[in-house]
C-alpha positions as CSV (number, residue, x, y, z in Angstrom):
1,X,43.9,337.9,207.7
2,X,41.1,335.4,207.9
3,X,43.4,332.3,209.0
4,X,41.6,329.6,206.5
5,X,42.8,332.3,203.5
6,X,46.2,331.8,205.1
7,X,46.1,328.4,205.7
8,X,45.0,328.6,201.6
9,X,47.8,331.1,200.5
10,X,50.2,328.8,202.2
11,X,49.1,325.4,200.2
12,X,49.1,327.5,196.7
13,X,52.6,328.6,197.6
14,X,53.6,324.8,198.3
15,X,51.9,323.9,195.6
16,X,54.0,326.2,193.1
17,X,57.0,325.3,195.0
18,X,56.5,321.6,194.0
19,X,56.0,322.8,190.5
20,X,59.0,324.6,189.8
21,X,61.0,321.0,190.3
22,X,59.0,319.7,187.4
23,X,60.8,319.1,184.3
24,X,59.9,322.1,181.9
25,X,58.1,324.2,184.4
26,X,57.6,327.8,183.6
27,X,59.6,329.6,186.1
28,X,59.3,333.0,185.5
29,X,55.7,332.9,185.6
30,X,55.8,330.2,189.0
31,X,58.3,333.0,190.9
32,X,55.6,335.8,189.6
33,X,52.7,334.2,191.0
34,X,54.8,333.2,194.5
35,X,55.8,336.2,194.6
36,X,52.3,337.7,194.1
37,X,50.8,335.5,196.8
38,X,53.9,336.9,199.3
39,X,52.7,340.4,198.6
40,X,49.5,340.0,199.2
41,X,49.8,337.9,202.7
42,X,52.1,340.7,203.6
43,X,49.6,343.9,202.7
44,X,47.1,341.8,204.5
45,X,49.2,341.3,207.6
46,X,50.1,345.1,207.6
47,X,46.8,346.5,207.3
48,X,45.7,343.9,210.1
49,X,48.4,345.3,212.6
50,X,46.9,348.8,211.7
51,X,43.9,347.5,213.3
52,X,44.6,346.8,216.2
């Protein structure tokens, strides 16, 4: 993985984070898109192993 689209992945899942504290904050949709971000990083950082 292309490390500025980690670097990028990593600030949206901060980001999200700091949003779930917020008074009223959608959390089921907040955990979905975490957890979408976590899947793809990982898939990413599979298929680059399979690379190498």
């Amino acid at each position: 993985m292309d490390a500025e689209i980690k670097e990028t992945l990593q600030k949206q899942l901060q980001l999200l984070s700091e949003r779930s504290e917020e008074p009223g904050a959608d959390l089921p949709a907040l955990t979905y898109a975490m957890i979408e971000i976590v899947r793809y990083m990982d898939s990413s950082l599979a298929f680059t192993s399979l690379d190498k």
